[in-house]
C-alpha positions in Angstrom: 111.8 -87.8 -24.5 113.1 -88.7 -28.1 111.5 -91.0 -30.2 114.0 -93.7 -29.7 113.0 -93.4 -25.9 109.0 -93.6 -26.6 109.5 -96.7 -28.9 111.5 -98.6 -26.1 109.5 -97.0 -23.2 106.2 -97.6 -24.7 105.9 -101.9 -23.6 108.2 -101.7 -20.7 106.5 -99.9 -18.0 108.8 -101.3 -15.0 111.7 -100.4 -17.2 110.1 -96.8 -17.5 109.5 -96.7 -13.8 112.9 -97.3 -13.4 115.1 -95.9 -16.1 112.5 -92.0 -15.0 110.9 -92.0 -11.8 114.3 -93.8 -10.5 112.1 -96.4 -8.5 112.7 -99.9 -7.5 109.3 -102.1 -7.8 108.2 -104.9 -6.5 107.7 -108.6 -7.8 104.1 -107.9 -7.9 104.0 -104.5 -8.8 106.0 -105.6 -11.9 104.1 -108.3 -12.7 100.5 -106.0 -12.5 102.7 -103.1 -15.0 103.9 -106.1 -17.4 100.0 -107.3 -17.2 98.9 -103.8 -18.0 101.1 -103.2 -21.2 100.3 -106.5 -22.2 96.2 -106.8 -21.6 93.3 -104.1 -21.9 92.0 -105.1 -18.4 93.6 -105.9 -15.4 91.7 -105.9 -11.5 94.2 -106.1 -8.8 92.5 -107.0 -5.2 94.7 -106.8 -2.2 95.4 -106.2 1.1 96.4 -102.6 2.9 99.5 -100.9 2.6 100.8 -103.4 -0.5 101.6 -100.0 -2.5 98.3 -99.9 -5.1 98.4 -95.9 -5.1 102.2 -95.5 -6.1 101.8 -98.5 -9.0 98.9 -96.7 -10.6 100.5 -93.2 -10.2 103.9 -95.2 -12.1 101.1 -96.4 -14.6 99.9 -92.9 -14.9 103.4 -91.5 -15.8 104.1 -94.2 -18.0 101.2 -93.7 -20.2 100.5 -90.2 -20.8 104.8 -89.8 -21.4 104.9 -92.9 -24.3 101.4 -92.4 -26.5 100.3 -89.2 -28.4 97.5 -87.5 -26.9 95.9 -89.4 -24.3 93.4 -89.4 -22.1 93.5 -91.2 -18.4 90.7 -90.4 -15.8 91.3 -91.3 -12.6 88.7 -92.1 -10.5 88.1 -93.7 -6.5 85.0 -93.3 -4.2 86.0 -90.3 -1.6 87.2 -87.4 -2.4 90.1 -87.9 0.3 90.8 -91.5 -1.7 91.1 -90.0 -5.1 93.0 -86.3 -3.9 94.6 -86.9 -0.9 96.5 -89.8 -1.6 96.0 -90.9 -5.3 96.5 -87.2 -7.0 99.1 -86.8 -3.9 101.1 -90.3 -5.4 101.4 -88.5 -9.0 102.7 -85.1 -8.1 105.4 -87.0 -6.0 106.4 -88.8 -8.8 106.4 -85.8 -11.1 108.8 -83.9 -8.8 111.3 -86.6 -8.6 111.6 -86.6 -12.4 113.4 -83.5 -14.0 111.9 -84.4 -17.2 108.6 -84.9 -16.3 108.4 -81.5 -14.0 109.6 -80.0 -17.3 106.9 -81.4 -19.7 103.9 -81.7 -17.8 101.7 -79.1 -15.6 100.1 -80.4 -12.9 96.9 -78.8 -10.8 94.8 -80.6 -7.8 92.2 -81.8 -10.7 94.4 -82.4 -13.6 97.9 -83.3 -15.1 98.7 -82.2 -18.9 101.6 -82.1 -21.5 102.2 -78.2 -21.7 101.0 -76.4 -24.8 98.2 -79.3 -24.8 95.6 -79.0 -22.2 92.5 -80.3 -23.5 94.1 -82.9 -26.1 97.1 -84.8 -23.5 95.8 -84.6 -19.8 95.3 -87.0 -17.0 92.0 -85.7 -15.0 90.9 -87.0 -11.2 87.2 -87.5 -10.9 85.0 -89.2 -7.8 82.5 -91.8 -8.8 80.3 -90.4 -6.4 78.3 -89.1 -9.7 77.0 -91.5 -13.0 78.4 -89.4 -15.5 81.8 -89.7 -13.9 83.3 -91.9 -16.7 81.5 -90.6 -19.6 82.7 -88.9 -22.6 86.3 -90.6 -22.0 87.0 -91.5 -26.2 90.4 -91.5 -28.1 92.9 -93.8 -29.6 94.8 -93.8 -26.4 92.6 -94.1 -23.4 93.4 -95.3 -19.7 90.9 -95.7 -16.8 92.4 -95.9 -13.4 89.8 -97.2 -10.9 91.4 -96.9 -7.0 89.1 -98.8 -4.5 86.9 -100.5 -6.9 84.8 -102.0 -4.5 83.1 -99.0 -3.3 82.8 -97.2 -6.7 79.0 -97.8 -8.2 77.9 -100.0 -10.7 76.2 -97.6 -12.5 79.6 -95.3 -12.4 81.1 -98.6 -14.7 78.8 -98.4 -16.9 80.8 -96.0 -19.6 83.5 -97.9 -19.1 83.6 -100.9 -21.5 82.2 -98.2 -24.0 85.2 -96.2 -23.7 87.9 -99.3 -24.3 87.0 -100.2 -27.9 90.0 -99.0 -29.2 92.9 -101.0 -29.8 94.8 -99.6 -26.8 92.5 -99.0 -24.7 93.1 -100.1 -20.8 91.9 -100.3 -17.3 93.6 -100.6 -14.0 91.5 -101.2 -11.1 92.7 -101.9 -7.9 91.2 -102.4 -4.1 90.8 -104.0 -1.1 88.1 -106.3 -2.0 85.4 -105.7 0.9 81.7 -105.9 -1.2 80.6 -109.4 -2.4 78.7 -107.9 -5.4 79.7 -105.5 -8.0 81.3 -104.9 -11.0 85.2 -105.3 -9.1 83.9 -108.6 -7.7 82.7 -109.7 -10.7 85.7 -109.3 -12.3 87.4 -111.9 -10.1 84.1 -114.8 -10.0 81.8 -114.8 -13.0 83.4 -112.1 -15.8 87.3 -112.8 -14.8 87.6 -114.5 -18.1 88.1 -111.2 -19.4 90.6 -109.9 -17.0 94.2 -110.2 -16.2 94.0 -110.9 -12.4 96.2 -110.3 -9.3 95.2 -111.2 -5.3 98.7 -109.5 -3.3 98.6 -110.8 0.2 99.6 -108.2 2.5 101.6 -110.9 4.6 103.8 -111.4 1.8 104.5 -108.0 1.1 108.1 -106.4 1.6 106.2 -103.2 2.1 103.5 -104.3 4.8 105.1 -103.9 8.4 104.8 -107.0 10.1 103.8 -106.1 13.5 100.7 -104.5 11.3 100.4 -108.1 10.5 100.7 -109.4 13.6 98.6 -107.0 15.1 95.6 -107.8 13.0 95.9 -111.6 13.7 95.8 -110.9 17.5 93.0 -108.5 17.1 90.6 -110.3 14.8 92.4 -114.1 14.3 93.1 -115.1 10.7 90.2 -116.9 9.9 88.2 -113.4 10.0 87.2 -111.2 7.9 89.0 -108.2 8.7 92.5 -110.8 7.8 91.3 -111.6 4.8 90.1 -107.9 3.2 92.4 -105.6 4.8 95.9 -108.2 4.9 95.3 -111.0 2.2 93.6 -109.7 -0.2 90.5 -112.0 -0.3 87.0 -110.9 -0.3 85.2 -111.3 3.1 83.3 -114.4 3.7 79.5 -114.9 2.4 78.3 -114.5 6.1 80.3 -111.7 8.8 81.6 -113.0 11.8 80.3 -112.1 15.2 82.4 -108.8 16.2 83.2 -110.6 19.5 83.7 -114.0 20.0 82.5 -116.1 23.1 85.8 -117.1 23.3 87.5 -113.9 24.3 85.0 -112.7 27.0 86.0 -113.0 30.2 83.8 -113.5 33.3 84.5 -111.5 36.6 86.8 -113.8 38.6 87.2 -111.5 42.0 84.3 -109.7 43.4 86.6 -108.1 46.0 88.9 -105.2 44.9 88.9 -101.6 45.6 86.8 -99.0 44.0 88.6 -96.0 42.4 86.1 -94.7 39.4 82.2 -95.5 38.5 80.8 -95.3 35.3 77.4 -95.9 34.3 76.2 -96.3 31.1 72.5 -96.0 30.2 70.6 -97.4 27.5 67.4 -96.6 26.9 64.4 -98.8 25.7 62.8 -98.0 22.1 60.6 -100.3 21.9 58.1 -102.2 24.5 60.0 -105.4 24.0 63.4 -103.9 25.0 65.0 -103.4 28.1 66.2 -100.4 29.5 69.4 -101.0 31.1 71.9 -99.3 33.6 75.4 -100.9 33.3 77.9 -100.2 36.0 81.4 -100.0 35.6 84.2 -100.0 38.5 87.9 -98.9 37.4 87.5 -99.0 33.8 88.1 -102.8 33.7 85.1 -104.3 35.7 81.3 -104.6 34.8 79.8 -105.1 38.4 76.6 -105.1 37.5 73.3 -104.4 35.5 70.4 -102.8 36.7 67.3 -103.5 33.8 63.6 -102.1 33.9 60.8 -102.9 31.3 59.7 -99.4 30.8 60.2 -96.8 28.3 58.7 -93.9 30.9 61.4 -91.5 30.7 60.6 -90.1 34.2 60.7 -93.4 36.2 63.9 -94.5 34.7 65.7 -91.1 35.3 64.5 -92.1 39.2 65.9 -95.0 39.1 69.2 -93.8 37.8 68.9 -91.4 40.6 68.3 -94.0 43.1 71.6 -96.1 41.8 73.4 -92.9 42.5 72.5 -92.2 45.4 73.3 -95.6 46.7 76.6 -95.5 44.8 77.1 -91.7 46.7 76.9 -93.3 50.1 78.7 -96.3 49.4 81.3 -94.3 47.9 81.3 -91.1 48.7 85.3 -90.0 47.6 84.2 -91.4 44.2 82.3 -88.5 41.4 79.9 -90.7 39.2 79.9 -90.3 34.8 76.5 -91.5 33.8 76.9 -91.6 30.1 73.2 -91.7 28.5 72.6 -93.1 24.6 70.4 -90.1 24.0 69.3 -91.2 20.5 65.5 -91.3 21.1 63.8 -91.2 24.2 67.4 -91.1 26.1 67.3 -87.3 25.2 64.6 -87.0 28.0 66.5 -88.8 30.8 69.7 -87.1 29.9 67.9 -83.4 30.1 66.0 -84.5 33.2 68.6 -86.3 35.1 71.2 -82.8 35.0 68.6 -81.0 36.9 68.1 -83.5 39.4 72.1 -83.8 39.8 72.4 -80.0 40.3 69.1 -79.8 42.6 69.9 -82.8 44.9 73.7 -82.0 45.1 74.4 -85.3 43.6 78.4 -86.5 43.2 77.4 -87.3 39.4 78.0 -85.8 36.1 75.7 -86.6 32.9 76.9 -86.9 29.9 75.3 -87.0 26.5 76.6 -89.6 24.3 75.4 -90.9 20.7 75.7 -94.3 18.8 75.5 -92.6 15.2 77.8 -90.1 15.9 81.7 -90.0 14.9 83.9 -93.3 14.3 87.6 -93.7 14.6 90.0 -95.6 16.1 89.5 -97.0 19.3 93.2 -96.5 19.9 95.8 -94.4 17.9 98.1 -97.7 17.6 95.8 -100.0 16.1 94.9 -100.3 12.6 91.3 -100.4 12.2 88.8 -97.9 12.3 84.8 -97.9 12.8 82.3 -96.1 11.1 80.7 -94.6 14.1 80.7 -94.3 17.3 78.8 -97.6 17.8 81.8 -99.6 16.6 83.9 -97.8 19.0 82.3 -98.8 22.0 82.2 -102.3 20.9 85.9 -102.1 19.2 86.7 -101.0 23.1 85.1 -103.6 24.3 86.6 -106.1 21.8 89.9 -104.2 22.4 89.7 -104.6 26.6 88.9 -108.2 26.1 91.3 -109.2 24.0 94.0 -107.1 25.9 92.9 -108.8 28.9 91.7 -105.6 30.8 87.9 -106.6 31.1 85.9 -109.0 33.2 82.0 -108.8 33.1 79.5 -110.1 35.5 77.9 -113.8 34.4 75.3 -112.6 32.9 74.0 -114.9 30.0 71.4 -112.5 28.3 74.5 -110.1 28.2 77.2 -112.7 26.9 74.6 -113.8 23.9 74.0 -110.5 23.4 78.1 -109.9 23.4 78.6 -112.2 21.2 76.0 -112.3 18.5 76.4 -109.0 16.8 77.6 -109.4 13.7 79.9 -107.1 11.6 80.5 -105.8 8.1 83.6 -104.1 6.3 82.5 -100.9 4.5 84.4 -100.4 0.5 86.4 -97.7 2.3 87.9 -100.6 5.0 85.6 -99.4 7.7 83.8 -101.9 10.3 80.4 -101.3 10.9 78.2 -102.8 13.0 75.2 -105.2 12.6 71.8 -102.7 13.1 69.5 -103.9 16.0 66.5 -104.3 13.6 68.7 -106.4 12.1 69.4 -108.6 14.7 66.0 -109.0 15.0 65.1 -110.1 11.8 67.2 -113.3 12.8 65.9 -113.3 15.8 68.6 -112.3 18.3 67.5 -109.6 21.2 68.0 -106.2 21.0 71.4 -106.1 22.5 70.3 -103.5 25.4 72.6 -105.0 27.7 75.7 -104.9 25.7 75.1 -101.3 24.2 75.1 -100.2 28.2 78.4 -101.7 28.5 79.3 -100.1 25.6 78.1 -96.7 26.6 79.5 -97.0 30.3 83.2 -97.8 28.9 82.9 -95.5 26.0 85.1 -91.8 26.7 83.0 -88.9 24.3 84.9 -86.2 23.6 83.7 -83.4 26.2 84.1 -80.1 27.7 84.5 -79.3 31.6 83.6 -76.3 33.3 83.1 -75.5 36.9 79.9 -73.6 38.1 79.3 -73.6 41.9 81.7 -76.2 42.4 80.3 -78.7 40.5 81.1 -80.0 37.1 79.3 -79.4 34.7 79.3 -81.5 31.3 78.9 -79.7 28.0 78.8 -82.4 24.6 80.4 -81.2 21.9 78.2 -82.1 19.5 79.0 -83.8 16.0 
């Protein structure tokens, strides 16, 4: 690029954007570039999918090809944030432009001018260590923070140090889910000294609308889930209840036919708490609850056997799942109920299950995932009563329960789940009842095998 180029270039970021990586931004995404050549700092919150990682990769470009040797660290919380899709967004961008490809060498850690490794580079770093900002110091200095929510405070620390020359600048951009930090800050108390932008996903030419739409019907748009993940707006100052009395629907037909039982067992801690046995028929009906107000391991693995064998001569065409929370003292009834299955000659499988284990997505459609696998068998829940594919017995203790968890979004857009110690503390029962639900819906990744003609359930652990 001749000098002509740099000295027109060097102000006009969008026109850069442009004029090299032959791009077509947005309104906003100009207006946060124009902000950026204008103003040292600049926070951008928004909501998901708006297009934050290919305005800082343009941001990147457009710096380190218009100043003489700079320095721009990137930085994001995950590793998978900052290399996967951040680092992924520049070396797009580098390969579209023949100019660029030319000039610059680009590795999975680091992009530099060639001939100038150490002097005229753009590095990645995570913030998932203090020091990750230090030592950043030169006349031409950019920080690009990606997800600022769930970077650190102490991470930030460096970086006001770093920005005391004259052009200085930091980007940082996220979806804002943490009501405390130095990104929040920067749009309450401190955004006097920022340049600020809120881009509502709903507005968005980039943001499918059935995305939208789908968010609205899952979680309404007075939730918290609308506001950090569509517009752009940090969650309320107390979480909403994950499900809401509203969308819980009580069993309206006790007489249907019986294709498929699961029961899901959850097993009490602590002397207050129940331990409860939650029956499921077809996937779609919660028939019943069976609760005891013991934590002996051996009576509650014969009463589980009793329900079983009252379900196997009630229904004997029908093989039972018995999916057991073996977190704890579940561990005991799980181990002790397969021999009592494969001595007796019971029509049951048992199957190991666990609420901290794995999240995900409850289905491959829907945009939101859980951190574990307690969110998923609530999400499913949630998910079955909004889609209008669950009815549960009227059973008070178990609506309260239902709907008096609370939930909270992570900084990397996760929902997790109120803890039951928690719950306590505001005094609302250890929801027992709803976890059995949860547990007798819920579909653990498994592994059959046949031995003497029974099934035999092996957990693949995680």
């Amino acid at each position: 690029m001749n000098v002509e180029a740099l000295q027109y270039y060097i102000d006009r970021p969008v026109e850069f954007a442009e004029d090299i990586l032959n791009v077509v931004p947005t309104k906003y995404q100009r207006e946060v570039m124009n902000d950026v050549a204008k103003y040292p700092r600049v926070s951008v919150k928004s909501g998901h999918g708006v297009g934050k990682s290919a305005l800082e990769s343009w941001i990147i470009w457009w710096y380190i090809s218009t100043r003489p040797y700079p320095k721009i660290l990137c930085t994001a919380p995950t590793k998978h944030q900052l290399h996967d899709i951040l680092w992924a967004e520049v070396s797009k961008w580098r390969r579209s432009s023949k100019g660029l490809d030319a000039e610059f060498e680009w590795t999975s850690e680091k992009i530099y001018l060639k001939g100038a490794q150490e002097e005229w580079f753009a590095i990645a770093r995570t913030s998932n260590k203090p020091d990750a900002l230090q030592g950043t110091h030169a006349e031409h200095v950019l920080i690009i923070i990606d997800e600022a929510s769930g970077v650190p405070d102490i991470v930030f620390e460096p970086v006001l140090g770093s920005l005391s020359t004259q052009d200085a600048k930091l980007l940082m951009c996220g979806n804002p889910t943490q009501l405390r930090g130095f990104f929040y800050e920067s749009h309450t108390n401190k955004a006097d000294m920022y340049r600020r932008h809120t881009i509502d996903g709903s507005k968005s030419e980039r943001v499918d609308k059935e995305y939208v739409k789908m968010i609205i019907e899952m979680f309404g748009v007075d939730s918290d889930v609308y506001r950090v993940r569509v517009a752009g707006d940090f969650p309320k100052a107390n979480p909403d209840s994950f499900i809401g009395r509203d969308i819980i629907r009580i069993l309206s037909n006790e007489t249907y036919d019986v294709t498929s039982i699961d029961l899901g067992v959850d097993v009490a801690r602590f002397g207050d708490d129940e331990s409860v046995v939650a029956e499921a028929h077809n996937k779609n009906k919660i028939a019943k609850l069976h609760t005891f107000k013991h934590n002996d391991t051996m009576k509650l693995t014969g009463q589980i056997v009793n329900i079983i064998k009252s379900l196997n001569i009630k229904y004997p065409h029908i093989t039972i799942k018995v999916k057991i929370d073996c977190d704890g003292l579940g561990v005991g009834v799980y181990d002790r109920l397969k021999e009592v299955i494969s001595q007796n000659g019971l029509k049951a499988i048992a199957i190991e299950c666990h609420f901290g284990s794995a999240g995900g997505k409850v289905n491959y459609n829907e945009p939101i995932e859980y951190k574990n696998s307690t969110g998923l068998m609530w999400g499913n829940i949630r998910s079955k009563f909004k889609n209008e594919q669950l009815e549960i017995i009227n059973d008070e203790e178990l609506i309260n329960q239902l709907s008096n968890r609370k939930y909270f979004i992570e900084s990397d857009g996760t929902i997790r789940l109120e803890k039951k110690e928690d719950m306590k503390k505001r005094g609302v029962h250890s929801p027992d009842r709803a976890d059995a639900v949860g547990l007798s819906l819920y579909e653990p990744i498994n592994k059959m095998t046949m031995s003497n003609n029974q099934y035999i359930n092996i957990p693949v652990r995680r």
